[in-house]
N, C-alpha and C positions, 0 to 999 in steps of 0.2 A: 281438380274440380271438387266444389263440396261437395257431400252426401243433401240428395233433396231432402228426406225425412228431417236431418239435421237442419237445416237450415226452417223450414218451417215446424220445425218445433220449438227455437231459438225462440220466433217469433212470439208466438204462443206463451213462452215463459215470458220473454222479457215484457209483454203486454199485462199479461198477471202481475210482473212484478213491481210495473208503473202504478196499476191501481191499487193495489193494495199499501204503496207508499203514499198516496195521494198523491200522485204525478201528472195521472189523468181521473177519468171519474163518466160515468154512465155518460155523460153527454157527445163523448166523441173521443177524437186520437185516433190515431194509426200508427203504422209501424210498415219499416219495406227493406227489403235486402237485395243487393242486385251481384248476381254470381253471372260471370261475364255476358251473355247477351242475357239475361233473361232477369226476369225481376219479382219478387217473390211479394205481396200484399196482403194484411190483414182485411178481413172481408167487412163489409158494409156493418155499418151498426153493434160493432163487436161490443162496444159500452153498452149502449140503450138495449140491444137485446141480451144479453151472456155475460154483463159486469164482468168481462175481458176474460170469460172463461171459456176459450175459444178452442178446439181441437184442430190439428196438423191439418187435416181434410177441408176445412174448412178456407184455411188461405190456398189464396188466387195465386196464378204463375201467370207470365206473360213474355212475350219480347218485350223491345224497347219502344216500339210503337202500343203499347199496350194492346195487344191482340194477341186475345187468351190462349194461351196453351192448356192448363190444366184450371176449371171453376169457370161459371158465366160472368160475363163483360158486366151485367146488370148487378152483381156483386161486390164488386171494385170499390172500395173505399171512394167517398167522395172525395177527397180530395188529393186524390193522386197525380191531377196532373203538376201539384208542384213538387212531388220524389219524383216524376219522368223528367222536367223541366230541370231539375239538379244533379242528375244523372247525365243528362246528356252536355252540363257546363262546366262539371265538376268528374272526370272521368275516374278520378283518384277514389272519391264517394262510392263505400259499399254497404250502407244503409242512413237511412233515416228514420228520427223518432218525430210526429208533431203528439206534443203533450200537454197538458193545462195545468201543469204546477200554480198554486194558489200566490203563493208570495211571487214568485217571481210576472205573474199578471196585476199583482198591484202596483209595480212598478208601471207597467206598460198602461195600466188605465190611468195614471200621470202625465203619461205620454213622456217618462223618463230613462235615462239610459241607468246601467246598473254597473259600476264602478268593479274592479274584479279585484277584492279586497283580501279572500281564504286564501289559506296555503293553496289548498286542494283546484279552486279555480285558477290560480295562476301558474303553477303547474303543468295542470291538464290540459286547458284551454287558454291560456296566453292572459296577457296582461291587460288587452285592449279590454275598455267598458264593452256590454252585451247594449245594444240600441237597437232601434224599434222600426220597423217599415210602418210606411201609413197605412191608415186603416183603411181594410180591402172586404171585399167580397168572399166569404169561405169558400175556397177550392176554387177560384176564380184562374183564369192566365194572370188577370191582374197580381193576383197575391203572388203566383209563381215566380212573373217577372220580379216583382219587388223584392221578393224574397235573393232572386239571386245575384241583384245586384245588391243588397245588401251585405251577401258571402264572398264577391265580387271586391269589392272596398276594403269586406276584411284582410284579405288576402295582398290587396295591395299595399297594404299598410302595414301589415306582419305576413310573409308567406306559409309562417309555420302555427299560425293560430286557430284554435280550435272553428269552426265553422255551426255558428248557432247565433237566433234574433229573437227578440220578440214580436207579436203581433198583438198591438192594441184591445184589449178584450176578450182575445181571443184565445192564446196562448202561446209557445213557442214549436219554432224549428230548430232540430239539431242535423247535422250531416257528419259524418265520420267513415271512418276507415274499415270498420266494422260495426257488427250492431254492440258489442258490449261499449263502444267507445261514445257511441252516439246515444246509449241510456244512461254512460258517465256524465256526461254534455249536460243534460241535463239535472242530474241529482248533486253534481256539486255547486250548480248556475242555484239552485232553489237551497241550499244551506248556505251559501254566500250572502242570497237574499235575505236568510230569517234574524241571517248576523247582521245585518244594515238595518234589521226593521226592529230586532232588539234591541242593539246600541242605543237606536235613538231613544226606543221607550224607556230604556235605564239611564242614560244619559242628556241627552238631550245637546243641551247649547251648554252645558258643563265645563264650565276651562278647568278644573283639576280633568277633565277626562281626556286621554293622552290616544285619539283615533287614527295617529298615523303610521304608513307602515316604516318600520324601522329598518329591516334589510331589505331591497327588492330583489328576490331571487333572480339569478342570471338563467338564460338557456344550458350554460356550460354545468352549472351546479344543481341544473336539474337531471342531468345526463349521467351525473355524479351518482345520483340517490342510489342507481340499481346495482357501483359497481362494489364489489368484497372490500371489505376493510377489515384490517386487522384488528383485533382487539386485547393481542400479548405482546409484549416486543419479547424479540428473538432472545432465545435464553432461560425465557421464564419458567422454572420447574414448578409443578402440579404433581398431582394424584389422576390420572384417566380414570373413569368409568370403572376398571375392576380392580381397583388402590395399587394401581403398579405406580411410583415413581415414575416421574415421565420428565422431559426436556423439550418447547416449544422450539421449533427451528424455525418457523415463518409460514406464509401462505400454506397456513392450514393442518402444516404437517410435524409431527412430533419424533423423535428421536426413535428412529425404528428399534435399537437396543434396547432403551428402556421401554419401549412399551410393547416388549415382550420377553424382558427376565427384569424380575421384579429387585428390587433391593436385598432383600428375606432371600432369593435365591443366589444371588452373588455371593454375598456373605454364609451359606451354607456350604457352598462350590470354592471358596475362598478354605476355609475352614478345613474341608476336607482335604485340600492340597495338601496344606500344611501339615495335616496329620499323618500323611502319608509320607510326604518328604522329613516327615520326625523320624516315621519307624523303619525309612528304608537303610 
């Protein structure tokens, strides 16, 4: 089980560190973590009053029916019932961010979907475009529903995609596995954005400009990224850290001889032999 403290301190940073990216901004946002029944919420008006500089004490706890255990019901982020609503359809979901990233709202005030073009978003969050529920009432069931059949579609289209929409004006939802994963969802959705809204400003309808992706990353070669690679082949002599002679043998590991009697000492110990075997 996590530590409470931790977890709503989590909050807390990762709310700071939304607004101060421009992720979200005085007029709203939340943020919610949910540690097996219970559910952790940034409190009402963290933007409009605290510019997201919100103290541990201050986020609400709850069961899954939102019936507070720790902070009053009347402090509850408005719009919480669509983190209860995704939580209870998404059991996998152990937080959620809703944010107002500015580029990726200019999309959604198009009423356009946003194509998932960066290393970084396809990656992290899968390859499917990021599209838009219709426009809802804030903190609405309506929006909830929308919202989860929107992650609902994702999912049946890629099982293993990241889980994040836009909302028309509004801003987005991300859901993840964690909360570091669900403030990822979002920061790399909004520099995918600023490279689609660059491009075009630098390029535009340019036929020398070449905007396609060249390799499309597989699942299997993203799995790849984390594992050790070699960067000697077996054999390769070096100098270690403290100028011993050394001899690379593979996964990582070096000639245990050499990289603890130096060259300088062989040939001293070599030396000596033979002077001894002269005057015996």
């Amino acid at each position: 089980m996590v530590n409470t403290k931790n977890i709503r301190k989590s909050i807390c940073e990762i709310g700071k560190l939304l607004f101060d990216k421009g992720l979200i901004d005085s007029s709203g946002g939340n943020i919610s973590v949910r540690d097996g029944d219970k559910v952790y919420l940034s409190p009402r008006q963290s933007g409009e009053h605290h510019q997201w500089s919100i103290d541990e004490d201050s986020v609400i706890v709850t069961d899954m029916c939102k019936v507070p255990i720790i902070g009053d019901l009347d402090k509850i982020t408005r719009e919480s019932v669509c983190h209860y609503y995704i939580y209870h359809n998404f059991p996998e979901v152990k937080a959620v961010v809703h944010a107002h990233p500015p580029f990726m709202m200019s999309f959604s005030s198009a009423h356009m979907e946003i194509p998932a073009i960066s290393e970084g978003t396809r990656c992290v969050i899968g390859t499917l475009p990021i599209t838009n529920i219709e426009e809802s009432v804030p903190g609405s069931v309506q929006q909830a529903e929308r919202i989860v059949v929107n992650f609902k579609e994702r999912r049946k289209i890629d099982p293993e995609c990241g889980l994040i929409c836009n909302v028309p004006f509004h801003g987005v939802f991300s859901a993840a596995s964690d909360l570091n994963y669900a403030y990822l969802y979002v920061e790399v959705s909004e520099t995918n954005c600023k490279i689609l809204i660059n491009r075009q400003i630098m390029f535009g309808n340019n036929p020398k400009a070449d905007l396609s992706v060249h390799h499309a990353i597989s699942r299997e070669e993203i799995r790849s990224i984390g594992e050790n690679k070699e960067v000697c082949e077996t054999g390769f002599a070096y100098k270690d850290p403290f100028g011993n002679e050394t001899v690379y043998r593979g996964s990582g590991q070096k000639s245990p001889m050499a990289s603890n009697v130096s060259s300088d000492m062989i040939s001293k110990i070599t030396e000596e032999v033979l002077r001894k075997l002269k005057n015996s």
